[in-house]
Predicted model as a PDB file, atoms N, CA, C, CB and O in Angstrom, pLDDT in the B-factor column:
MODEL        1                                                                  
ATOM      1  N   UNK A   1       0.826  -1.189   0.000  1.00 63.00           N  
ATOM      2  CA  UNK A   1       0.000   0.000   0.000  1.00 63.00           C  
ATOM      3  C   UNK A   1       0.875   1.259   0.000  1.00 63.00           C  
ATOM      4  CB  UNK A   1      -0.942  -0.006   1.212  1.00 63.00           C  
ATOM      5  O   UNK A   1       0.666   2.336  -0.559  1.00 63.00           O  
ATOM      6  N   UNK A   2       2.056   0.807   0.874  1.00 72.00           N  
ATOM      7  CA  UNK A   2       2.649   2.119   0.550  1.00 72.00           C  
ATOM      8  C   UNK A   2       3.722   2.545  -0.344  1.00 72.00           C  
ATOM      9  CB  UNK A   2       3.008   2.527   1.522  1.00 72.00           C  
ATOM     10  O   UNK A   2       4.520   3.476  -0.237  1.00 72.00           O  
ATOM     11  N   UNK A   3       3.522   1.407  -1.508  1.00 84.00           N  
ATOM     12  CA  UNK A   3       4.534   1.769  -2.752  1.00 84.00           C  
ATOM     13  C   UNK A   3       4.098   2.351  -3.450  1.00 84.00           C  
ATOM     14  CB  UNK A   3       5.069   0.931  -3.516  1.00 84.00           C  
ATOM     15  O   UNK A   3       4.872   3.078  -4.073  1.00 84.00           O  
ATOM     16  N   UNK A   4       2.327   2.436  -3.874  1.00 92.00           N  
ATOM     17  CA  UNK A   4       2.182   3.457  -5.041  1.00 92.00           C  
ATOM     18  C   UNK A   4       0.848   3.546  -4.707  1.00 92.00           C  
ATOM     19  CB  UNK A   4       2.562   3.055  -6.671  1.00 92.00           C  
ATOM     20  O   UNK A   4       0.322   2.797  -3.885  1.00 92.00           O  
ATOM     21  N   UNK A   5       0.104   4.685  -5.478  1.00 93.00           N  
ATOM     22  CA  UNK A   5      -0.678   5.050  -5.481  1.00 93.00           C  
ATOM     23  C   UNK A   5      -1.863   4.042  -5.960  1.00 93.00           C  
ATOM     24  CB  UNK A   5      -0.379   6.020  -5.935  1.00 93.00           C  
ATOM     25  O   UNK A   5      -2.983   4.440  -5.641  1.00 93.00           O  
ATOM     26  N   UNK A   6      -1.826   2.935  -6.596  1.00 93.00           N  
ATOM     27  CA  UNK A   6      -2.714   2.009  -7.048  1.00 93.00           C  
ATOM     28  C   UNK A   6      -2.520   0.930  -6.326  1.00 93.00           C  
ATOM     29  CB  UNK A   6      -2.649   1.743  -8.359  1.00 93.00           C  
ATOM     30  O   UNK A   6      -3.394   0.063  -6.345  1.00 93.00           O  
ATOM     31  N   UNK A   7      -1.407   0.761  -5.581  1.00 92.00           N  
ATOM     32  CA  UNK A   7      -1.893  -0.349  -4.261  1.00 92.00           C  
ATOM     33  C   UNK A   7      -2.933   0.292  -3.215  1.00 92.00           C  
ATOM     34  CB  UNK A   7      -0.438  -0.821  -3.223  1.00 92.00           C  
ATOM     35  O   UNK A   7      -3.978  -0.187  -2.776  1.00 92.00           O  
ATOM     36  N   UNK A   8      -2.351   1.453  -2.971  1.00 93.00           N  
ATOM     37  CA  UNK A   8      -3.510   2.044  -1.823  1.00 93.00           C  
ATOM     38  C   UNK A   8      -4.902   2.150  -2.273  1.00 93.00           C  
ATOM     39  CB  UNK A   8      -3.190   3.557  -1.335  1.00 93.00           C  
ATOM     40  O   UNK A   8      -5.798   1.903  -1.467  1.00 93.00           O  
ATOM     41  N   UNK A   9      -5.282   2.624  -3.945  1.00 94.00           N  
ATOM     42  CA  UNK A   9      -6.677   2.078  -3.997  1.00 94.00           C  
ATOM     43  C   UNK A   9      -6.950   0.804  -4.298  1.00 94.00           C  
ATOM     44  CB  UNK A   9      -7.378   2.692  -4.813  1.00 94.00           C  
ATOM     45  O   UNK A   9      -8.147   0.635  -4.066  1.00 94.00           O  
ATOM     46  N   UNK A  10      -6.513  -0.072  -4.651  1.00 94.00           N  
ATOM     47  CA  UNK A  10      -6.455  -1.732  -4.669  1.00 94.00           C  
ATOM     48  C   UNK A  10      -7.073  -1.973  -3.320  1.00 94.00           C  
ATOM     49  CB  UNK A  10      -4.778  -2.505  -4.803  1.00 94.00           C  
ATOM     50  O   UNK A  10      -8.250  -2.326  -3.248  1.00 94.00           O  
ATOM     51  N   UNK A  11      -6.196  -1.766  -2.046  1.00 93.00           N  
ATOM     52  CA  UNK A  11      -6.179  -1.770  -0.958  1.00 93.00           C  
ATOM     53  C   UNK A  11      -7.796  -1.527  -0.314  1.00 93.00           C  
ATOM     54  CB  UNK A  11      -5.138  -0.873  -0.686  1.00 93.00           C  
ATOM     55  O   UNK A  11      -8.458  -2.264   0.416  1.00 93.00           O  
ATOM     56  N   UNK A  12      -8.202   0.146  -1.052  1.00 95.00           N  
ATOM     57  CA  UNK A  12      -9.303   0.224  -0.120  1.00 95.00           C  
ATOM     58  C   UNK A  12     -10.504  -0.181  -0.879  1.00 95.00           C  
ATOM     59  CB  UNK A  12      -9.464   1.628   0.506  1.00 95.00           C  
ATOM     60  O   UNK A  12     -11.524  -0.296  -0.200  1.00 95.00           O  
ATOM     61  N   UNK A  13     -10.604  -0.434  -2.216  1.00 96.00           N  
ATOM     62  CA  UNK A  13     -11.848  -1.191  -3.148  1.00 96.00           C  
ATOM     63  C   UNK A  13     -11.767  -2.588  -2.501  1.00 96.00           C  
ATOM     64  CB  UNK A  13     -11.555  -1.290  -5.077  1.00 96.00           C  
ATOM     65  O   UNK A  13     -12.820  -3.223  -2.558  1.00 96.00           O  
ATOM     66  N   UNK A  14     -10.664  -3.228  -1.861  1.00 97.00           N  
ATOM     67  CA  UNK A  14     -11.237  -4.803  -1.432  1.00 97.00           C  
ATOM     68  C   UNK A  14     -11.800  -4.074  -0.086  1.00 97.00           C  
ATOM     69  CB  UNK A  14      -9.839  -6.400  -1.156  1.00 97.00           C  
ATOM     70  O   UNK A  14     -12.961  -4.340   0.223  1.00 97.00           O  
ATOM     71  N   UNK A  15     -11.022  -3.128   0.780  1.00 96.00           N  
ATOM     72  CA  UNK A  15     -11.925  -3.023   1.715  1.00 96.00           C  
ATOM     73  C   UNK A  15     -13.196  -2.553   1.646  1.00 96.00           C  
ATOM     74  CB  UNK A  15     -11.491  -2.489   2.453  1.00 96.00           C  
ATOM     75  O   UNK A  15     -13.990  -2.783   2.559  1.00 96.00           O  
ATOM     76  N   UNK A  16     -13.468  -1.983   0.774  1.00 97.00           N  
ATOM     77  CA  UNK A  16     -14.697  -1.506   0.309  1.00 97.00           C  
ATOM     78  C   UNK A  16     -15.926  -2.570   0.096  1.00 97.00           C  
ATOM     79  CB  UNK A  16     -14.384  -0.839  -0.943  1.00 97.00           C  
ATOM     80  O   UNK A  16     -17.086  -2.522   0.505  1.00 97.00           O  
ATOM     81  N   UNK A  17     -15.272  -3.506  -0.662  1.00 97.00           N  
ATOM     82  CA  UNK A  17     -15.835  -4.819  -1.244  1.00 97.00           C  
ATOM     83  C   UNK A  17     -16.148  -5.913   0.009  1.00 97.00           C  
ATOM     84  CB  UNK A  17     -14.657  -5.489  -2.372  1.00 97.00           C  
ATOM     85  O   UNK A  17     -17.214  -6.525   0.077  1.00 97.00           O  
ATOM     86  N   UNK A  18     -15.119  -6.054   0.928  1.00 97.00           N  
ATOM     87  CA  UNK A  18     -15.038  -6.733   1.989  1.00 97.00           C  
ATOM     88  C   UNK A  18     -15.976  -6.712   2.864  1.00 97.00           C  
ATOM     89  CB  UNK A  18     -14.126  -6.509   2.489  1.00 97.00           C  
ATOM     90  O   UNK A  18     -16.565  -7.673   3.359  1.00 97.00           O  
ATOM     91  N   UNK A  19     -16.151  -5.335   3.104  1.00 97.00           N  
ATOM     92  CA  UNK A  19     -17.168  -5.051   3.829  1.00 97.00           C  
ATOM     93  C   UNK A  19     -18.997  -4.451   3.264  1.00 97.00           C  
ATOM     94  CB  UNK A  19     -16.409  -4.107   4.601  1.00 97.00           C  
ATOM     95  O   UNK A  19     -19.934  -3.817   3.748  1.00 97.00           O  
ATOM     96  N   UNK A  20     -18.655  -5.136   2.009  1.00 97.00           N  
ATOM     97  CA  UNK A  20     -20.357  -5.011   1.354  1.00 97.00           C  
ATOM     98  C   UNK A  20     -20.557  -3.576   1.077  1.00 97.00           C  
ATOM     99  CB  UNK A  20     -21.743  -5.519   2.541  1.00 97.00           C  
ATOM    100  O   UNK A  20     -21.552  -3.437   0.365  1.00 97.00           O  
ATOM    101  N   UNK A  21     -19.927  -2.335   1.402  1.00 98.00           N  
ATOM    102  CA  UNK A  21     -20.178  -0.893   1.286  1.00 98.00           C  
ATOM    103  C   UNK A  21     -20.367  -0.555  -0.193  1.00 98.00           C  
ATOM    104  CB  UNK A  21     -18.998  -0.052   1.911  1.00 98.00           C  
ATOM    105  O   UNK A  21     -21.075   0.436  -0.378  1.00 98.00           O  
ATOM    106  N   UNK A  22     -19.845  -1.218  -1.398  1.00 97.00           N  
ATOM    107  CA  UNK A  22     -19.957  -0.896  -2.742  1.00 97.00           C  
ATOM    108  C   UNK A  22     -21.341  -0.244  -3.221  1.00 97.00           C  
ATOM    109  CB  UNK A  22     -19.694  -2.120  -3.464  1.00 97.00           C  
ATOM    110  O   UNK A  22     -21.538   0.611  -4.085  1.00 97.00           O  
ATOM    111  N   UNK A  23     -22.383  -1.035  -2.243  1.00 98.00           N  
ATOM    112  CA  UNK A  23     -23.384  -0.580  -3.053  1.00 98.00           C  
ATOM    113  C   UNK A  23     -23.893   0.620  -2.436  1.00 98.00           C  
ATOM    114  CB  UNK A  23     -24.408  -1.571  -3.281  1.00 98.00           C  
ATOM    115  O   UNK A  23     -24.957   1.033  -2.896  1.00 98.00           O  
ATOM    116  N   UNK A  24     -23.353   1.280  -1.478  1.00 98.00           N  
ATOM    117  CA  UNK A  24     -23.682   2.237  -0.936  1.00 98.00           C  
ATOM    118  C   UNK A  24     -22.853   3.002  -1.706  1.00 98.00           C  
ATOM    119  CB  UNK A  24     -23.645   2.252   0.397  1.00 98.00           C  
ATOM    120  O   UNK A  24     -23.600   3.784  -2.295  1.00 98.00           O  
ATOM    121  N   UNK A  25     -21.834   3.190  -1.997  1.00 96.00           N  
ATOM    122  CA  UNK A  25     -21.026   4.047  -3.015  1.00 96.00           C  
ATOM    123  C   UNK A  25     -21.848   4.224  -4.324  1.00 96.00           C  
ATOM    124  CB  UNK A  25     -19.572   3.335  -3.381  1.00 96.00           C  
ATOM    125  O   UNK A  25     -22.050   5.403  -4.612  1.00 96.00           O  
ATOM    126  N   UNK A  26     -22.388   3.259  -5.213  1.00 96.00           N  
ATOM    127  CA  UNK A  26     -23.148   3.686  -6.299  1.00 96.00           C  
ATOM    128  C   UNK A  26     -24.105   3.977  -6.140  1.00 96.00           C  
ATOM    129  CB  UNK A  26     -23.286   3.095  -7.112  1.00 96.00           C  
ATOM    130  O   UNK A  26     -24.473   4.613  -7.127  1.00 96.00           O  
ATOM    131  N   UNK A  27     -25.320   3.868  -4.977  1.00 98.00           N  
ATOM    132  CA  UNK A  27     -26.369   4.594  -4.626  1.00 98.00           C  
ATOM    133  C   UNK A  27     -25.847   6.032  -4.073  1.00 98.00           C  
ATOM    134  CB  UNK A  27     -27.187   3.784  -3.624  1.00 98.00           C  
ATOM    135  O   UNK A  27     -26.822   6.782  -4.109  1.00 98.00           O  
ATOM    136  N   UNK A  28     -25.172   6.444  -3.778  1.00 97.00           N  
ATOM    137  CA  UNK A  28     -24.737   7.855  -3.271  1.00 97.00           C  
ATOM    138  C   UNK A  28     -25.470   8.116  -1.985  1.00 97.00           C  
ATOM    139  CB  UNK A  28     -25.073   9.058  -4.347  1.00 97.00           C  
ATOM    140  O   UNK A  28     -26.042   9.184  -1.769  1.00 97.00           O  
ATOM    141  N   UNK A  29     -25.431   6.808  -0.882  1.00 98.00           N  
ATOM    142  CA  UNK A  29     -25.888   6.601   0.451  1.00 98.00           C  
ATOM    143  C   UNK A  29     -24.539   7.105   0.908  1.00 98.00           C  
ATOM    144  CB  UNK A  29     -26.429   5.042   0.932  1.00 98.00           C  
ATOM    145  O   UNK A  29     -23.488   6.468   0.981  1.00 98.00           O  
ATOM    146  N   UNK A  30     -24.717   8.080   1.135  1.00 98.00           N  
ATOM    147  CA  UNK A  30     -23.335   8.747   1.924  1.00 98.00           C  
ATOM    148  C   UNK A  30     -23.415   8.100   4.017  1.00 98.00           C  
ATOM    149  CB  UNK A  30     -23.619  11.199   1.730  1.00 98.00           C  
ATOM    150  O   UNK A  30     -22.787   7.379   4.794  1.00 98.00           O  
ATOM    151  N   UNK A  31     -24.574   8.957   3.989  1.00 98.00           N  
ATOM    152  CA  UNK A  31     -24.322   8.110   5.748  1.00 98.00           C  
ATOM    153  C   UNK A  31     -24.015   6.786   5.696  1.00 98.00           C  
ATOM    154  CB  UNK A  31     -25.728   8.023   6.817  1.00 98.00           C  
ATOM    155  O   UNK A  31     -23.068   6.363   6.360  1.00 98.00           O  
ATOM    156  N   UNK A  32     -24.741   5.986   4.936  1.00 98.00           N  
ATOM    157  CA  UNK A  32     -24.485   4.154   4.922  1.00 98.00           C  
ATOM    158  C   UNK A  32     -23.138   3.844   4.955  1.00 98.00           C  
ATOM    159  CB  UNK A  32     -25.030   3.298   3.504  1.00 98.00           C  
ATOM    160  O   UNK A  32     -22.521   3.361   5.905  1.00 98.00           O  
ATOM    161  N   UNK A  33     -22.742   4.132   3.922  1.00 98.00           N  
ATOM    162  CA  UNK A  33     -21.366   4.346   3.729  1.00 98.00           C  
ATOM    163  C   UNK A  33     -20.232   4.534   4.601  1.00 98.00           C  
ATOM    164  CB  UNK A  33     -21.327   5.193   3.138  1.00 98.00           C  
ATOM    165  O   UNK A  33     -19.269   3.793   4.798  1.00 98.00           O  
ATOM    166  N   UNK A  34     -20.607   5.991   5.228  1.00 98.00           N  
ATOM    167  CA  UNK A  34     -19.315   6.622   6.474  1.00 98.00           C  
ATOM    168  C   UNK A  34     -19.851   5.612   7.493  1.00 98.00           C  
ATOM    169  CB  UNK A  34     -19.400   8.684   7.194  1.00 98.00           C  
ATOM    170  O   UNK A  34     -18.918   5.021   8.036  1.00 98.00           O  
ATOM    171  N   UNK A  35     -21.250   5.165   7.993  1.00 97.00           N  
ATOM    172  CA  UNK A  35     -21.305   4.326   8.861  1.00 97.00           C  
ATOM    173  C   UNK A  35     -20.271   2.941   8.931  1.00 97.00           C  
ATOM    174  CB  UNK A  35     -22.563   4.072   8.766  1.00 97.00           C  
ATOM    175  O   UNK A  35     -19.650   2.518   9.906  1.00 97.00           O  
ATOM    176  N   UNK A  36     -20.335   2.313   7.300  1.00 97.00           N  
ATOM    177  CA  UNK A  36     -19.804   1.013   7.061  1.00 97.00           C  
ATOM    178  C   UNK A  36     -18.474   1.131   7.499  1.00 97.00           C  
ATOM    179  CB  UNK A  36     -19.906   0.531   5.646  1.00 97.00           C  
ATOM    180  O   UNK A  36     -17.880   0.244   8.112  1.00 97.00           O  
ATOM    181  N   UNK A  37     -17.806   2.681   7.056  1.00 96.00           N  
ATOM    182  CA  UNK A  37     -16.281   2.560   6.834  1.00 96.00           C  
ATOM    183  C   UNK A  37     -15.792   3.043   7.703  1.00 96.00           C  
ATOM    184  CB  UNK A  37     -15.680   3.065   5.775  1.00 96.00           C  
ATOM    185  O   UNK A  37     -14.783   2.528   8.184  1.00 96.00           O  
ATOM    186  N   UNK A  38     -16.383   4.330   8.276  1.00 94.00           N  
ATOM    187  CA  UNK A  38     -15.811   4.985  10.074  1.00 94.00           C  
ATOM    188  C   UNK A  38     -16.486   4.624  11.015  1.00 94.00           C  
ATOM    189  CB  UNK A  38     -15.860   6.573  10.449  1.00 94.00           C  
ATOM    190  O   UNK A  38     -16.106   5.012  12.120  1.00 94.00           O  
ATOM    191  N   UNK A  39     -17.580   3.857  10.952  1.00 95.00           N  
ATOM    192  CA  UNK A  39     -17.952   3.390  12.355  1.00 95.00           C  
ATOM    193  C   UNK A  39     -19.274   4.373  13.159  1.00 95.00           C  
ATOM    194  CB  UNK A  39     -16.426   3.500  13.290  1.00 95.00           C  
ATOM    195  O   UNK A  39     -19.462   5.470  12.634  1.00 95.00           O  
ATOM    196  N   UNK A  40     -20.076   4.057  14.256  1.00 92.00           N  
ATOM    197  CA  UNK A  40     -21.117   4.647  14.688  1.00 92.00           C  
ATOM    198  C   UNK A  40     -20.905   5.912  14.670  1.00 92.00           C  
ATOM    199  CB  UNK A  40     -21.498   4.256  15.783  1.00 92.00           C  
ATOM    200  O   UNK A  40     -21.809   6.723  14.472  1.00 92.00           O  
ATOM    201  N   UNK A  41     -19.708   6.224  14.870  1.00 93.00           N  
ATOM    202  CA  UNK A  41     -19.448   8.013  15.411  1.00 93.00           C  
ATOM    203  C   UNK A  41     -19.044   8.568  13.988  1.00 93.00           C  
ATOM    204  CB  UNK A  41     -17.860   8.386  16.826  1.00 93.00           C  
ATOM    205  O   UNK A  41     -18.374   9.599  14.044  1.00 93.00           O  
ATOM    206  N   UNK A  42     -19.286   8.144  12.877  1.00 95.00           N  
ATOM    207  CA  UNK A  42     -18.923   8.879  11.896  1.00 95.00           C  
ATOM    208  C   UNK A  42     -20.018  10.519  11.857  1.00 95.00           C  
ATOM    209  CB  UNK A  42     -19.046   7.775  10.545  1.00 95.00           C  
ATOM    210  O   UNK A  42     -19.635  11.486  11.199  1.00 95.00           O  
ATOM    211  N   UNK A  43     -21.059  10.545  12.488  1.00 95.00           N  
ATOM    212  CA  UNK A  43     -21.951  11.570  12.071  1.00 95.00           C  
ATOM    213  C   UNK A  43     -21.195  12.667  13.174  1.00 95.00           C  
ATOM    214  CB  UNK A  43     -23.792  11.169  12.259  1.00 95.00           C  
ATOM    215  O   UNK A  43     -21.361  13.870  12.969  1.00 95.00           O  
ATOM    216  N   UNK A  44     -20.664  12.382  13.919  1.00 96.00           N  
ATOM    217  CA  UNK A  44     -19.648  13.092  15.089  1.00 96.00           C  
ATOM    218  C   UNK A  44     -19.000  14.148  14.014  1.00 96.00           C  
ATOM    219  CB  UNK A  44     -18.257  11.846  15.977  1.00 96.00           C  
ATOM    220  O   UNK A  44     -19.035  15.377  14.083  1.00 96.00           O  
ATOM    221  N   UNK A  45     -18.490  13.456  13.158  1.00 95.00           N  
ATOM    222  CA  UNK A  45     -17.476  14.290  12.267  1.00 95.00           C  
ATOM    223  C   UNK A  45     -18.224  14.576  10.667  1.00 95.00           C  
ATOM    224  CB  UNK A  45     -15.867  13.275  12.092  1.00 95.00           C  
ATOM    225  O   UNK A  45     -17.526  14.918   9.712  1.00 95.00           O  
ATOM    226  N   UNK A  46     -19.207  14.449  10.590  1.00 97.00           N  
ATOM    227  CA  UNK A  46     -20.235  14.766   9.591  1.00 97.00           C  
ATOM    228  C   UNK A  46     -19.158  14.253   8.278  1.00 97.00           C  
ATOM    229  CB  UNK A  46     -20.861  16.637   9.624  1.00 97.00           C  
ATOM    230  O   UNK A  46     -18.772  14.942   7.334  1.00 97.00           O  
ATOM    231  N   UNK A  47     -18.890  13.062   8.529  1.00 97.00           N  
ATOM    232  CA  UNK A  47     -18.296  12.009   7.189  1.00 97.00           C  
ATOM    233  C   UNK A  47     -19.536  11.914   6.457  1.00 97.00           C  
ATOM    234  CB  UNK A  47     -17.662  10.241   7.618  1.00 97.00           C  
ATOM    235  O   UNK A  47     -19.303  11.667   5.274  1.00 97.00           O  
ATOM    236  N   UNK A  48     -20.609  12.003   6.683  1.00 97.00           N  
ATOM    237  CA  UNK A  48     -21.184  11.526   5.439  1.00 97.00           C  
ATOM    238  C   UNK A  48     -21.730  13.125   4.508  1.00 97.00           C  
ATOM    239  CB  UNK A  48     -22.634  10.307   5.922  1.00 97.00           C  
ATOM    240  O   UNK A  48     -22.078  13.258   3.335  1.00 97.00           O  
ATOM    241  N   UNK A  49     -21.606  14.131   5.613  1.00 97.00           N  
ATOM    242  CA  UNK A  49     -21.883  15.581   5.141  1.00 97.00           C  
ATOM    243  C   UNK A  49     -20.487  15.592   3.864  1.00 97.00           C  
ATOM    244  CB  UNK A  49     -21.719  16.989   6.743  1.00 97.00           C  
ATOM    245  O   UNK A  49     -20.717  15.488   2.659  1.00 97.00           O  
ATOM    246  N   UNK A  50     -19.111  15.735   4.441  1.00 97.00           N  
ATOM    247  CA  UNK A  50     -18.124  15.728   3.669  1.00 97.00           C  
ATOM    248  C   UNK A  50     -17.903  14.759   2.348  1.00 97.00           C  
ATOM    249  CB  UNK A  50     -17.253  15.587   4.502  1.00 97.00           C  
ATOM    250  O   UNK A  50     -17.283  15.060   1.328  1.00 97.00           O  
ATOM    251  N   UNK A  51     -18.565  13.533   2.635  1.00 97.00           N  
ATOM    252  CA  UNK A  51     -18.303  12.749   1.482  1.00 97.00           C  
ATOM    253  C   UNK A  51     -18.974  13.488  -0.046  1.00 97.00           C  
ATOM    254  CB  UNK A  51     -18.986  11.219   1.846  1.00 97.00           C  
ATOM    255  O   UNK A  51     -18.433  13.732  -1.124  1.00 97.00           O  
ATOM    256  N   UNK A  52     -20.382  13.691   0.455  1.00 97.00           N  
ATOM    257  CA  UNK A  52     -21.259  14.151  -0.388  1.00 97.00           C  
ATOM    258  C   UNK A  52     -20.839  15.279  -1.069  1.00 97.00           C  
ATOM    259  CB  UNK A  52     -22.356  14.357   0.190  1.00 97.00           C  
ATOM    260  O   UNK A  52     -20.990  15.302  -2.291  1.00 97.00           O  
ATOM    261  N   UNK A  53     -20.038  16.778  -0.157  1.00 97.00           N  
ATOM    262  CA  UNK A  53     -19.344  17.732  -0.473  1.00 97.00           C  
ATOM    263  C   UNK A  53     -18.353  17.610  -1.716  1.00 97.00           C  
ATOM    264  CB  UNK A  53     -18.772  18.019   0.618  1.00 97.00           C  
ATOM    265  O   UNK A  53     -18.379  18.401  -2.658  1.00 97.00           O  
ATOM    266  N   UNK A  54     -17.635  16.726  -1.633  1.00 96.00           N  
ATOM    267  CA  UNK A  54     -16.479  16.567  -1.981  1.00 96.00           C  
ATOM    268  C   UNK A  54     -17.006  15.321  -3.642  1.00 96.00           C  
ATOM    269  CB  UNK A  54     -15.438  15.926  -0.391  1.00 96.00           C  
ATOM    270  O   UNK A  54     -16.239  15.199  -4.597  1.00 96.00           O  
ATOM    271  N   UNK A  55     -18.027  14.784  -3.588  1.00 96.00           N  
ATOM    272  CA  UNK A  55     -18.248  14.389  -4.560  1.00 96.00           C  
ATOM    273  C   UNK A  55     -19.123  14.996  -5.485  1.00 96.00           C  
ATOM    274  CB  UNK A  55     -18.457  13.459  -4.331  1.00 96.00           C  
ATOM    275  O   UNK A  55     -19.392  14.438  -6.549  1.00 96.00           O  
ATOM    276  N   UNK A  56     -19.716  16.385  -5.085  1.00 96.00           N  
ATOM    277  CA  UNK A  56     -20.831  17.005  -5.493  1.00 96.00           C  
ATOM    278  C   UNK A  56     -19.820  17.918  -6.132  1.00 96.00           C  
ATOM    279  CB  UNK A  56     -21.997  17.519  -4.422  1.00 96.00           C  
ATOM    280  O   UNK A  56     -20.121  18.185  -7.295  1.00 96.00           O  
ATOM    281  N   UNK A  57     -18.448  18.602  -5.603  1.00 95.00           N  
ATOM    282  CA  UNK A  57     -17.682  19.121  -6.351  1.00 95.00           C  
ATOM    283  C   UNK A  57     -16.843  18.310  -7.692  1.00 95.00           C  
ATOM    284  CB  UNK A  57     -16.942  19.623  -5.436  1.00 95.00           C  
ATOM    285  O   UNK A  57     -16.609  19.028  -8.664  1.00 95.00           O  
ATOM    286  N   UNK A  58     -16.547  17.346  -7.737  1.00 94.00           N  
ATOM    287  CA  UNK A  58     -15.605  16.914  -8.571  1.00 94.00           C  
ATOM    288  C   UNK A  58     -16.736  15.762  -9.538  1.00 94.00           C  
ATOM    289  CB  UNK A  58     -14.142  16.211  -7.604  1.00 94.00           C  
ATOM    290  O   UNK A  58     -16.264  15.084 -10.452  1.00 94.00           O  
ATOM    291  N   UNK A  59     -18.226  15.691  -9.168  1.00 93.00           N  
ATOM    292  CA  UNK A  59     -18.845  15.439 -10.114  1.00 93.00           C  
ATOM    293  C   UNK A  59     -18.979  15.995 -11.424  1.00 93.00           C  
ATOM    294  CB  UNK A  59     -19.624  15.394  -9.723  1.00 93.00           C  
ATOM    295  O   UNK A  59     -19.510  17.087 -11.628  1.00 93.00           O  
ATOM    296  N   UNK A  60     -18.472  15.209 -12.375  1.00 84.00           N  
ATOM    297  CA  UNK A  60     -18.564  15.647 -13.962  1.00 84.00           C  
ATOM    298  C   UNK A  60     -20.441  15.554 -14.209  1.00 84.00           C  
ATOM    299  CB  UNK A  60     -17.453  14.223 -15.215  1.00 84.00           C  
ATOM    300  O   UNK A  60     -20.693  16.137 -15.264  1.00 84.00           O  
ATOM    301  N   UNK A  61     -21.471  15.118 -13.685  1.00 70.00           N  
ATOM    302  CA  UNK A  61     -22.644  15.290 -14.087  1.00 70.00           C  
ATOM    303  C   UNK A  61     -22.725  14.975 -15.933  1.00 70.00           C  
ATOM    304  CB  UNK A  61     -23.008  16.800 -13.541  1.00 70.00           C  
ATOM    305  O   UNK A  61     -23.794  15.089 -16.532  1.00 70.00           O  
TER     306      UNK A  61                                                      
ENDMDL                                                                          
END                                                                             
């Protein structure tokens, strides 16, 4: 993971996959999601506010 930039996403698509979250990524279930991947206290740190932010900007639409 920490030789290049395509092990580290290798890395987090199986974790992604591992833990069933995929389909929350293509539904654009942002809380589901920060829940799956940071845990109960993700709304503590409004991970699922930021995810949405940050994909609402760099969405090509």
């Amino acid at each position: 993971m920490f030789n290049s930039q395509r092990k580290q996403l290798d890395a987090f698509v199986n974790f992604v996959k591992s833990k069933g979250l995929e389909e929350y990524l293509r539904t654009l279930n942002w809380a589901a999601f920060a829940q799956g991947y940071n845990g109960s206290q993700y709304a503590q740190n409004n991970y699922d506010i930021k995810l949405k932010k940050a994909f609402d900007k760099y969405d090509k639409k």
